[in-house]
C-alpha positions as CSV (number, residue, x, y, z in Angstrom):
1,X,-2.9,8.3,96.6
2,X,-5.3,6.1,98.7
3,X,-7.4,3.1,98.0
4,X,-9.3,3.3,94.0
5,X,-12.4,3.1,93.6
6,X,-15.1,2.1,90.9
7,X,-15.6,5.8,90.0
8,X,-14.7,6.4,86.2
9,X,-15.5,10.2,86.4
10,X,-12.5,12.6,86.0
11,X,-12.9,15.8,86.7
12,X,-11.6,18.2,83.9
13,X,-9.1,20.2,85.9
14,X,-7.7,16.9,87.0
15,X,-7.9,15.4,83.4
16,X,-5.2,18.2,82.6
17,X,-2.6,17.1,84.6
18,X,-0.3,13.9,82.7
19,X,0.6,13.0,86.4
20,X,-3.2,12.3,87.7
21,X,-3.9,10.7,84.3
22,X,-1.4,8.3,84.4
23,X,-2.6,7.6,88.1
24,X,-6.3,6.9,87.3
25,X,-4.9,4.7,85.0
26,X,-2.8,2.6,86.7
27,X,-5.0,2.6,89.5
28,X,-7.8,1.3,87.3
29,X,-5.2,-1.8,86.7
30,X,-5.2,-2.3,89.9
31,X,-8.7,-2.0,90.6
32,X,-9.3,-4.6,88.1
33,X,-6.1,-6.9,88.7
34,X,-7.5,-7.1,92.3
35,X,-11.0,-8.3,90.4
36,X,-9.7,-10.8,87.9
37,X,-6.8,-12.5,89.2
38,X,-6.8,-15.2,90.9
39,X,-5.5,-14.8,95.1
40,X,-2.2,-14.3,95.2
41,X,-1.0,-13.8,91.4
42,X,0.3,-10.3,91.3
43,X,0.9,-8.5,87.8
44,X,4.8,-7.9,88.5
45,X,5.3,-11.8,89.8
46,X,3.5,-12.6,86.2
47,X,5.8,-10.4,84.2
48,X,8.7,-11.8,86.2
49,X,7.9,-15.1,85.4
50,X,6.9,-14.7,81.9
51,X,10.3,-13.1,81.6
52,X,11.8,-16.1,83.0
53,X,10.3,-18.6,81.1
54,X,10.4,-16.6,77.8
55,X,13.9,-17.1,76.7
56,X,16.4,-19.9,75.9
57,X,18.4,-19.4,78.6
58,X,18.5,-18.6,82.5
59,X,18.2,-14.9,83.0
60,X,20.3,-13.3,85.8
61,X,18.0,-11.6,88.6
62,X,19.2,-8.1,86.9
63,X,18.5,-9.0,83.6
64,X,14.9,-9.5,84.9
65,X,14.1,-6.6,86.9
66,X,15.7,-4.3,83.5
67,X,13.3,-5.8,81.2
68,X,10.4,-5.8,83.4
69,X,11.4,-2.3,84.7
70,X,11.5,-3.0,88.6
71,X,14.5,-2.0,91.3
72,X,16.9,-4.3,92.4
73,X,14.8,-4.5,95.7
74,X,11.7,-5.1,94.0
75,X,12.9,-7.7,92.1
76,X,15.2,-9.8,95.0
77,X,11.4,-9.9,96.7
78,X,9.2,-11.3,93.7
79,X,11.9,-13.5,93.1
80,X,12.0,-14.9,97.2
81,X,8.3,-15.3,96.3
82,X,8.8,-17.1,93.0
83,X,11.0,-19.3,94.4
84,X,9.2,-19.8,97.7
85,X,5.9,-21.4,95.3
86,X,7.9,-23.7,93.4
87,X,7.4,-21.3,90.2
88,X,11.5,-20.4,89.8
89,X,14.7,-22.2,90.1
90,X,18.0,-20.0,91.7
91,X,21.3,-20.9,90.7
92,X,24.5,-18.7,90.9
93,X,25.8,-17.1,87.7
94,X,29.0,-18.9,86.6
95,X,29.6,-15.1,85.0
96,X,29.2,-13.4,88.1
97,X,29.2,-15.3,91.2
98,X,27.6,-12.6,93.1
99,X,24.3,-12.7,91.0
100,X,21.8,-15.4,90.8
101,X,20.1,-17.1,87.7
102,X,16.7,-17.8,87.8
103,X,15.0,-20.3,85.3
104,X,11.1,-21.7,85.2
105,X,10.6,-24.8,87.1
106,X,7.4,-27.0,85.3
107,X,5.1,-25.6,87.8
108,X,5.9,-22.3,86.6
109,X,5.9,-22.8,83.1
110,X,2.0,-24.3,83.7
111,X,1.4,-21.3,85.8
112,X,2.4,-18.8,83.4
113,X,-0.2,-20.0,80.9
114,X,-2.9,-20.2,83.7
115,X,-1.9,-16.8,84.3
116,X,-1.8,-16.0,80.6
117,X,-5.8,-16.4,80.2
118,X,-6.5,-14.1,83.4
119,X,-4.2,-11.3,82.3
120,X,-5.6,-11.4,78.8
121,X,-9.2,-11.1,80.5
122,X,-7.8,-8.0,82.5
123,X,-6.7,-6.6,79.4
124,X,-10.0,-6.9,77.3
125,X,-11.5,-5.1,80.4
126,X,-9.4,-2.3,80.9
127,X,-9.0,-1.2,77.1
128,X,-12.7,-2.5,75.9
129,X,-13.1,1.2,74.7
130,X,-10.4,1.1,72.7
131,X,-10.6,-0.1,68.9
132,X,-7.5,-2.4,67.8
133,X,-5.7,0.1,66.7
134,X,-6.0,3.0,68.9
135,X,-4.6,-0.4,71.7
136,X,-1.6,-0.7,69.6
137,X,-1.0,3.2,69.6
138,X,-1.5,3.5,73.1
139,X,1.0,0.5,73.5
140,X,3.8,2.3,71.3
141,X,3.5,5.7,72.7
142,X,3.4,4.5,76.1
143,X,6.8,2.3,75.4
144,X,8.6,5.4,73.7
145,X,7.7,7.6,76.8
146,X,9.2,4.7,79.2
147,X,12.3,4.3,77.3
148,X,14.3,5.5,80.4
149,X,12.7,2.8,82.6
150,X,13.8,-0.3,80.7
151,X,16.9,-1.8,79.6
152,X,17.6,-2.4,75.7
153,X,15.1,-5.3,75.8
154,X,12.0,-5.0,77.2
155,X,10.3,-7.6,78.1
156,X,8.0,-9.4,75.6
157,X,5.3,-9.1,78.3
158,X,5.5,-5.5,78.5
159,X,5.4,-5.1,75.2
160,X,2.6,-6.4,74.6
161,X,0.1,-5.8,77.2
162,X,-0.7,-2.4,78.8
163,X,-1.9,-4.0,81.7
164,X,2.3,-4.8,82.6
165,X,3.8,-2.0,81.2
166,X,1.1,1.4,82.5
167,X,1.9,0.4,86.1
168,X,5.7,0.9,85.7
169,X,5.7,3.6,83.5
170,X,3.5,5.7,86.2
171,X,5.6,4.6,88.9
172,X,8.5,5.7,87.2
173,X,6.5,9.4,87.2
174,X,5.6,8.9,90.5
175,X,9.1,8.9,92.1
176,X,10.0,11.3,89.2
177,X,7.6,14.0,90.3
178,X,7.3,13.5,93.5
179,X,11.4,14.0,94.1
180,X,10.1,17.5,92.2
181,X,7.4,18.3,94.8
182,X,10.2,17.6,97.8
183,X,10.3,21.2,98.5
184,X,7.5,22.3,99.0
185,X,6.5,19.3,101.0
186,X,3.9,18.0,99.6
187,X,2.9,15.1,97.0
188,X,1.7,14.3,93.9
189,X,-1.6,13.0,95.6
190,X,-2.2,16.3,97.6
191,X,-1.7,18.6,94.5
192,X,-4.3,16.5,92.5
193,X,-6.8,16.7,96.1
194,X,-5.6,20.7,96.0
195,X,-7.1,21.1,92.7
196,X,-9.8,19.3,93.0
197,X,-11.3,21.4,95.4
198,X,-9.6,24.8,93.9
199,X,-11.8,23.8,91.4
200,X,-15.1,22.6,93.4
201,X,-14.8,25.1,96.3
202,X,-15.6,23.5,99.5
203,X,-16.9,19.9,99.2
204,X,-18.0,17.3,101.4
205,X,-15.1,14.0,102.1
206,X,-17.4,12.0,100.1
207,X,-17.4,14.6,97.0
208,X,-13.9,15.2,97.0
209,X,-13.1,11.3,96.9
210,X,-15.3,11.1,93.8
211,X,-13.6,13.7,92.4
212,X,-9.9,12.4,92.3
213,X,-10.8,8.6,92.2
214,X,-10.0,7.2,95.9
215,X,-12.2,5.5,98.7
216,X,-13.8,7.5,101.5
217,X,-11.2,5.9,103.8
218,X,-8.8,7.7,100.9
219,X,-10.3,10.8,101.5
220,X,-10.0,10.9,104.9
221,X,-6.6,10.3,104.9
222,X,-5.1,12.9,102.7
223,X,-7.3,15.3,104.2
224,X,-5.3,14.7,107.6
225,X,-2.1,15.3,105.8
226,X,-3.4,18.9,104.3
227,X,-4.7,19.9,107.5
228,X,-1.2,18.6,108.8
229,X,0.4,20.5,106.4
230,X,-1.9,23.8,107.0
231,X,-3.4,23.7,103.8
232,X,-7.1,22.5,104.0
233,X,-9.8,22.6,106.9
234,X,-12.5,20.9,107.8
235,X,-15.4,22.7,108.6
236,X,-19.4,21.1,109.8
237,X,-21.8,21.4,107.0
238,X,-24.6,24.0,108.2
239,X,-27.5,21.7,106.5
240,X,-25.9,18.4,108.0
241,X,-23.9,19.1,111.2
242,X,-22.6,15.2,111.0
243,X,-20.7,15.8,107.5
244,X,-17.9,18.4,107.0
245,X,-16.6,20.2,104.2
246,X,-13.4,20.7,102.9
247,X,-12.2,24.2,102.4
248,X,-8.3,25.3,101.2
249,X,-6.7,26.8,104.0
250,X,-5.0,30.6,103.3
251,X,-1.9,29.0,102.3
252,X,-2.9,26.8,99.5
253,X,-3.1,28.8,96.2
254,X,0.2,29.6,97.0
255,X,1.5,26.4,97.4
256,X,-0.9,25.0,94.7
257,X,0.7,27.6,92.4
258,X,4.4,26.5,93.1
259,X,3.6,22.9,92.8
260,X,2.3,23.5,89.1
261,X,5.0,25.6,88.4
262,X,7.7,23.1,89.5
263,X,5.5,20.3,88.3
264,X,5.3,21.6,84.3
265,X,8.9,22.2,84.5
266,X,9.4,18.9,85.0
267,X,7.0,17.8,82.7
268,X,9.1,19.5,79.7
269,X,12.2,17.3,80.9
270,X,10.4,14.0,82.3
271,X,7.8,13.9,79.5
272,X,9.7,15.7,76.5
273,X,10.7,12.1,75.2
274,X,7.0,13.0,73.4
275,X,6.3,15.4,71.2
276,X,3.5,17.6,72.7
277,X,1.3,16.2,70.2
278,X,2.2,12.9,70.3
279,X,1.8,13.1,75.0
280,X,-1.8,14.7,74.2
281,X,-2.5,11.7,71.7
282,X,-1.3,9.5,75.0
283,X,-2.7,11.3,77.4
284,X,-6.5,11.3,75.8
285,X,-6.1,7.4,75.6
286,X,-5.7,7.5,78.8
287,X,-8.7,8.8,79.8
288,X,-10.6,7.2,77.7
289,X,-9.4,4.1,79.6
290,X,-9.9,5.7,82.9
291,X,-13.5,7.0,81.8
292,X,-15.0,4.4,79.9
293,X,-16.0,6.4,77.2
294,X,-16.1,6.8,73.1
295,X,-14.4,9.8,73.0
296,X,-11.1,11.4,74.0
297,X,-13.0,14.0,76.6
298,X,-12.9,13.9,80.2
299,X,-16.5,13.7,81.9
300,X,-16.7,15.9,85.6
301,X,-18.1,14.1,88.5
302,X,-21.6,12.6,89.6
Protein backbone atom coordinates (compact mmCIF):
# COMPACT_ATOMS: atom_id res chain seq x y z
CA UNK A 1 0.00 0.00 0.00
CA UNK A 2 2.92 2.54 0.25
CA UNK A 3 5.73 2.97 2.74
CA UNK A 4 4.40 2.31 6.84
CA UNK A 5 4.69 4.54 9.13
CA UNK A 6 4.94 4.88 13.04
CA UNK A 7 1.26 5.72 13.22
CA UNK A 8 -0.62 3.10 15.48
CA UNK A 9 -4.12 4.80 15.01
CA UNK A 10 -6.72 2.81 12.99
CA UNK A 11 -9.49 4.36 12.02
CA UNK A 12 -12.80 2.40 12.78
CA UNK A 13 -14.25 2.04 9.33
CA UNK A 14 -10.89 0.72 8.39
CA UNK A 15 -10.65 -1.57 11.57
CA UNK A 16 -13.75 -3.39 9.98
CA UNK A 17 -12.19 -4.65 7.11
CA UNK A 18 -10.03 -8.36 7.79
CA UNK A 19 -8.02 -7.22 4.61
CA UNK A 20 -6.64 -3.69 6.13
CA UNK A 21 -6.24 -5.40 9.49
CA UNK A 22 -4.06 -7.97 8.42
CA UNK A 23 -2.11 -5.19 6.40
CA UNK A 24 -1.41 -2.86 9.42
CA UNK A 25 -0.22 -5.82 10.80
CA UNK A 26 2.16 -7.06 8.71
CA UNK A 27 3.27 -3.77 7.87
CA UNK A 28 3.92 -3.12 11.53
CA UNK A 29 6.44 -6.35 11.10
CA UNK A 30 7.96 -4.65 8.67
CA UNK A 31 8.24 -1.41 10.27
CA UNK A 32 9.90 -3.03 13.11
CA UNK A 33 12.05 -5.77 11.18
CA UNK A 34 13.43 -2.73 9.36
CA UNK A 35 14.25 -1.35 13.16
CA UNK A 36 15.67 -4.39 14.86
CA UNK A 37 17.49 -6.44 12.45
CA UNK A 38 20.57 -6.14 11.71
CA UNK A 39 21.44 -4.75 7.59
CA UNK A 40 20.82 -7.13 5.43
CA UNK A 41 18.95 -10.09 7.51
CA UNK A 42 15.56 -10.24 6.05
CA UNK A 43 12.64 -12.23 7.91
CA UNK A 44 12.01 -14.75 4.97
CA UNK A 45 16.11 -15.46 4.47
CA UNK A 46 15.75 -16.23 8.50
CA UNK A 47 12.91 -18.59 8.19
CA UNK A 48 14.61 -20.14 5.20
CA UNK A 49 17.49 -20.84 6.97
CA UNK A 50 16.07 -21.90 10.15
CA UNK A 51 14.19 -24.30 7.93
CA UNK A 52 17.36 -25.46 6.62
CA UNK A 53 19.20 -25.98 9.58
CA UNK A 54 16.27 -27.41 11.53
CA UNK A 55 16.08 -30.93 10.40
CA UNK A 56 18.31 -34.06 10.15
CA UNK A 57 18.50 -34.04 6.69
CA UNK A 58 19.09 -31.71 3.57
CA UNK A 59 15.72 -30.27 2.49
CA UNK A 60 14.99 -29.96 -1.29
CA UNK A 61 14.46 -26.09 -2.35
CA UNK A 62 10.59 -27.12 -2.58
CA UNK A 63 10.38 -28.65 0.60
CA UNK A 64 11.50 -25.20 1.87
CA UNK A 65 9.49 -22.72 0.23
CA UNK A 66 6.08 -25.27 1.38
CA UNK A 67 7.01 -25.04 4.94
CA UNK A 68 7.97 -21.48 4.97
CA UNK A 69 4.97 -20.71 2.62
CA UNK A 70 6.93 -18.80 -0.28
CA UNK A 71 6.56 -19.35 -4.37
CA UNK A 72 8.98 -21.26 -6.10
CA UNK A 73 10.41 -17.84 -7.36
CA UNK A 74 10.58 -16.45 -4.05
CA UNK A 75 12.35 -19.20 -2.77
CA UNK A 76 15.10 -19.94 -5.95
CA UNK A 77 16.06 -15.95 -4.94
CA UNK A 78 16.61 -16.27 -1.04
CA UNK A 79 18.27 -19.29 -1.73
CA UNK A 80 20.89 -17.48 -4.64
CA UNK A 81 21.22 -15.09 -1.59
CA UNK A 82 21.78 -17.82 1.08
CA UNK A 83 24.18 -19.37 -0.95
CA UNK A 84 25.88 -16.25 -2.26
CA UNK A 85 26.86 -15.40 1.95
CA UNK A 86 28.28 -18.62 2.65
CA UNK A 87 24.98 -19.37 4.88
CA UNK A 88 23.66 -22.57 2.61
CA UNK A 89 25.27 -25.40 0.77
CA UNK A 90 23.43 -26.53 -2.92
CA UNK A 91 23.64 -30.01 -3.97
CA UNK A 92 21.46 -31.83 -6.55
CA UNK A 93 18.80 -34.20 -5.20
CA UNK A 94 19.85 -37.81 -5.97
CA UNK A 95 15.67 -38.23 -5.90
CA UNK A 96 15.15 -35.70 -8.38
CA UNK A 97 17.93 -34.45 -10.35
CA UNK A 98 16.18 -31.47 -11.40
CA UNK A 99 15.79 -30.01 -7.81
CA UNK A 100 18.48 -28.86 -5.50
CA UNK A 101 19.22 -29.76 -1.77
CA UNK A 102 20.14 -27.18 0.37
CA UNK A 103 21.90 -27.82 3.84
CA UNK A 104 23.39 -25.19 6.60
CA UNK A 105 27.02 -24.51 6.11
CA UNK A 106 28.75 -23.55 9.90
CA UNK A 107 28.48 -19.97 9.11
CA UNK A 108 24.86 -20.41 8.84
CA UNK A 109 24.18 -22.49 11.57
CA UNK A 110 26.12 -19.47 13.85
CA UNK A 111 23.98 -17.06 11.95
CA UNK A 112 20.83 -18.53 12.59
CA UNK A 113 21.36 -18.15 16.38
CA UNK A 114 22.68 -14.55 15.88
CA UNK A 115 19.60 -14.16 14.10
CA UNK A 116 17.58 -16.02 16.73
CA UNK A 117 18.13 -13.20 19.50
CA UNK A 118 17.04 -10.28 17.02
CA UNK A 119 13.88 -11.99 15.84
CA UNK A 120 12.98 -12.85 19.40
CA UNK A 121 13.47 -9.00 20.25
CA UNK A 122 11.11 -8.14 17.20
CA UNK A 123 8.76 -10.42 18.55
CA UNK A 124 8.55 -9.07 22.25
CA UNK A 125 8.06 -5.69 20.38
CA UNK A 126 5.42 -6.33 18.19
CA UNK A 127 3.09 -8.52 20.64
CA UNK A 128 4.21 -6.57 24.03
CA UNK A 129 0.38 -5.97 24.40
CA UNK A 130 -0.38 -9.16 24.33
CA UNK A 131 -0.49 -11.44 27.63
CA UNK A 132 1.07 -15.11 27.07
CA UNK A 133 -1.85 -16.53 26.29
CA UNK A 134 -3.78 -14.32 24.20
CA UNK A 135 0.19 -14.68 21.87
CA UNK A 136 -0.43 -18.36 21.76
CA UNK A 137 -4.20 -17.81 20.56
CA UNK A 138 -3.24 -15.42 18.14
CA UNK A 139 -0.45 -17.95 16.91
CA UNK A 140 -3.15 -20.91 16.46
CA UNK A 141 -5.81 -18.98 14.92
CA UNK A 142 -3.61 -17.33 12.59
CA UNK A 143 -2.07 -21.03 11.58
CA UNK A 144 -5.63 -22.57 11.14
CA UNK A 145 -6.61 -19.59 8.86
CA UNK A 146 -3.21 -20.18 6.72
CA UNK A 147 -3.71 -23.75 6.33
CA UNK A 148 -4.03 -23.35 2.52
CA UNK A 149 -0.65 -21.57 2.37
CA UNK A 150 1.62 -24.25 3.78
CA UNK A 151 2.45 -27.74 3.12
CA UNK A 152 1.60 -30.61 5.80
CA UNK A 153 4.60 -29.32 7.84
CA UNK A 154 5.04 -26.00 8.63
CA UNK A 155 7.94 -24.81 9.47
CA UNK A 156 8.96 -24.88 13.22
CA UNK A 157 9.75 -21.17 12.68
CA UNK A 158 6.44 -20.29 11.67
CA UNK A 159 5.03 -21.92 14.15
CA UNK A 160 6.24 -20.35 16.64
CA UNK A 161 6.75 -16.82 16.02
CA UNK A 162 4.11 -14.42 14.48
CA UNK A 163 6.63 -12.27 13.32
CA UNK A 164 7.35 -15.25 10.33
CA UNK A 165 4.16 -16.54 9.83
CA UNK A 166 1.55 -12.75 9.80
CA UNK A 167 3.64 -11.71 6.74
CA UNK A 168 2.73 -14.75 4.62
CA UNK A 169 -0.54 -15.26 5.78
CA UNK A 170 -1.45 -11.52 4.57
CA UNK A 171 0.30 -11.92 1.44
CA UNK A 172 -1.56 -14.96 0.78
CA UNK A 173 -4.90 -12.40 1.19
CA UNK A 174 -3.27 -9.95 -0.69
CA UNK A 175 -2.97 -11.83 -4.05
CA UNK A 176 -6.29 -13.56 -2.84
CA UNK A 177 -8.31 -10.36 -2.83
CA UNK A 178 -6.74 -8.41 -5.00
CA UNK A 179 -7.36 -11.20 -8.01
CA UNK A 180 -11.14 -10.42 -6.54
CA UNK A 181 -10.84 -6.55 -7.08
CA UNK A 182 -9.38 -7.32 -10.96
CA UNK A 183 -12.54 -6.09 -12.25
CA UNK A 184 -13.28 -3.29 -11.20
CA UNK A 185 -9.70 -2.13 -11.52
CA UNK A 186 -8.68 -1.26 -8.57
CA UNK A 187 -6.70 -2.62 -5.39
CA UNK A 188 -6.88 -3.54 -2.08
CA UNK A 189 -4.82 -0.44 -1.08
CA UNK A 190 -7.28 2.01 -2.94
CA UNK A 191 -10.50 0.55 -1.40
CA UNK A 192 -8.98 0.96 2.18
CA UNK A 193 -7.72 4.97 0.93
CA UNK A 194 -11.70 5.02 -0.59
CA UNK A 195 -12.97 4.38 2.75
CA UNK A 196 -10.98 6.26 4.57
CA UNK A 197 -12.12 9.31 3.16
CA UNK A 198 -15.87 8.05 2.51
CA UNK A 199 -15.54 8.14 5.98
CA UNK A 200 -13.60 11.55 6.74
CA UNK A 201 -14.99 13.58 3.83
CA UNK A 202 -12.39 15.55 2.14
CA UNK A 203 -9.02 15.49 3.95
CA UNK A 204 -5.76 16.89 3.54
CA UNK A 205 -2.64 14.22 1.93
CA UNK A 206 -1.24 14.37 5.32
CA UNK A 207 -4.64 13.31 7.14
CA UNK A 208 -5.53 10.66 4.84
CA UNK A 209 -1.89 8.96 5.24
CA UNK A 210 -2.54 9.00 9.00
CA UNK A 211 -5.65 7.54 8.47
CA UNK A 212 -4.68 4.15 6.64
CA UNK A 213 -1.13 3.83 8.06
CA UNK A 214 1.37 4.94 4.99
CA UNK A 215 4.01 7.78 4.59
CA UNK A 216 3.25 11.18 2.99
CA UNK A 217 5.25 9.95 -0.02
CA UNK A 218 2.47 6.84 0.36
CA UNK A 219 -0.20 9.21 0.16
CA UNK A 220 0.84 10.93 -2.64
CA UNK A 221 1.09 8.03 -4.60
CA UNK A 222 -2.17 6.34 -4.37
CA UNK A 223 -3.76 9.44 -4.68
CA UNK A 224 -2.23 9.63 -8.41
CA UNK A 225 -3.62 6.28 -9.02
CA UNK A 226 -7.44 7.44 -7.92
CA UNK A 227 -7.21 10.45 -9.83
CA UNK A 228 -5.88 8.07 -12.68
CA UNK A 229 -8.61 5.98 -12.14
CA UNK A 230 -11.32 9.00 -11.97
CA UNK A 231 -12.14 8.42 -8.58
CA UNK A 232 -10.60 11.11 -6.24
CA UNK A 233 -9.59 14.85 -6.80
CA UNK A 234 -7.48 17.03 -5.53
CA UNK A 235 -8.63 20.28 -4.75
CA UNK A 236 -6.42 23.62 -2.86
CA UNK A 237 -7.43 24.02 0.66
CA UNK A 238 -9.31 27.63 0.86
CA UNK A 239 -7.44 28.38 4.39
CA UNK A 240 -4.01 27.11 3.06
CA UNK A 241 -3.71 27.49 -0.82
CA UNK A 242 -0.27 25.39 -0.58
CA UNK A 243 -2.14 22.00 0.82
CA UNK A 244 -4.90 20.25 -1.06
CA UNK A 245 -7.64 18.06 -0.07
CA UNK A 246 -8.76 14.99 -1.16
CA UNK A 247 -12.37 14.71 -2.25
CA UNK A 248 -14.04 11.23 -3.91
CA UNK A 249 -14.78 11.85 -7.36
CA UNK A 250 -18.64 11.09 -8.67
CA UNK A 251 -17.75 7.74 -9.45
CA UNK A 252 -16.47 6.40 -6.21
CA UNK A 253 -19.44 5.24 -4.05
CA UNK A 254 -20.15 3.26 -6.76
CA UNK A 255 -17.12 1.59 -7.19
CA UNK A 256 -16.49 1.63 -3.36
CA UNK A 257 -19.87 -0.17 -3.13
CA UNK A 258 -18.88 -3.04 -5.75
CA UNK A 259 -15.54 -3.51 -4.23
CA UNK A 260 -17.20 -4.38 -0.69
CA UNK A 261 -19.64 -6.37 -2.31
CA UNK A 262 -17.06 -8.52 -4.26
CA UNK A 263 -14.65 -8.15 -1.39
CA UNK A 264 -17.15 -9.92 1.55
CA UNK A 265 -18.01 -12.48 -0.93
CA UNK A 266 -14.76 -13.42 -0.95
CA UNK A 267 -14.25 -13.11 2.50
CA UNK A 268 -17.00 -15.99 3.16
CA UNK A 269 -14.76 -18.38 0.84
CA UNK A 270 -11.07 -17.03 1.61
CA UNK A 271 -11.72 -16.57 5.35
CA UNK A 272 -14.54 -19.23 6.06
CA UNK A 273 -11.61 -21.66 7.26
CA UNK A 274 -12.81 -19.54 10.70
CA UNK A 275 -15.71 -19.57 12.22
CA UNK A 276 -17.08 -15.97 12.38
CA UNK A 277 -16.37 -15.95 15.96
CA UNK A 278 -13.30 -17.45 15.97
CA UNK A 279 -11.90 -14.44 12.59
CA UNK A 280 -13.39 -11.66 15.08
CA UNK A 281 -11.35 -13.29 17.97
CA UNK A 282 -8.27 -12.97 15.23
CA UNK A 283 -9.13 -10.05 13.88
CA UNK A 284 -9.37 -7.96 17.40
CA UNK A 285 -5.80 -9.38 18.17
CA UNK A 286 -4.85 -7.89 15.42
CA UNK A 287 -5.54 -4.64 16.18
CA UNK A 288 -4.50 -4.69 19.32
CA UNK A 289 -1.04 -5.34 17.81
CA UNK A 290 -1.45 -2.77 15.27
CA UNK A 291 -2.76 -0.13 18.00
CA UNK A 292 -0.83 -0.71 20.96
CA UNK A 293 -3.53 -0.89 23.17
CA UNK A 294 -5.16 -3.00 26.24
CA UNK A 295 -8.20 -3.59 24.65
CA UNK A 296 -9.66 -5.25 21.60
CA UNK A 297 -11.14 -1.63 20.18
CA UNK A 298 -9.88 0.23 17.34
CA UNK A 299 -8.81 3.92 18.29
CA UNK A 300 -9.66 6.80 15.10
CA UNK A 301 -6.96 9.02 14.16
CA UNK A 302 -4.88 11.99 15.68
Amino acid sequence: MGEVTHSRALLPALARIPGHVFWRASARVALLAGERLAPGVDLTAYAALRTVDGGDHARSQQEVADAVGVSRTTMVKVAGELLGAGLVSRARNPDDRRSYRLAPTPAGRAAARRWDADVDGLEEVLLEGLDADERSELRALLLELAAPVFGPDPAPVVVERVAVLLPRVHGWLHREFQALLEPVGIEPRHVGSLTALDALGPVSQGGLARAIGVSPAGAVAIVDELEERGLATRRPDPADRRTHVIHLAAGAPATLAEARRRGSAGAERVLGGLAPDRLERLLGLLRRVVTGTGGPGPVSPP
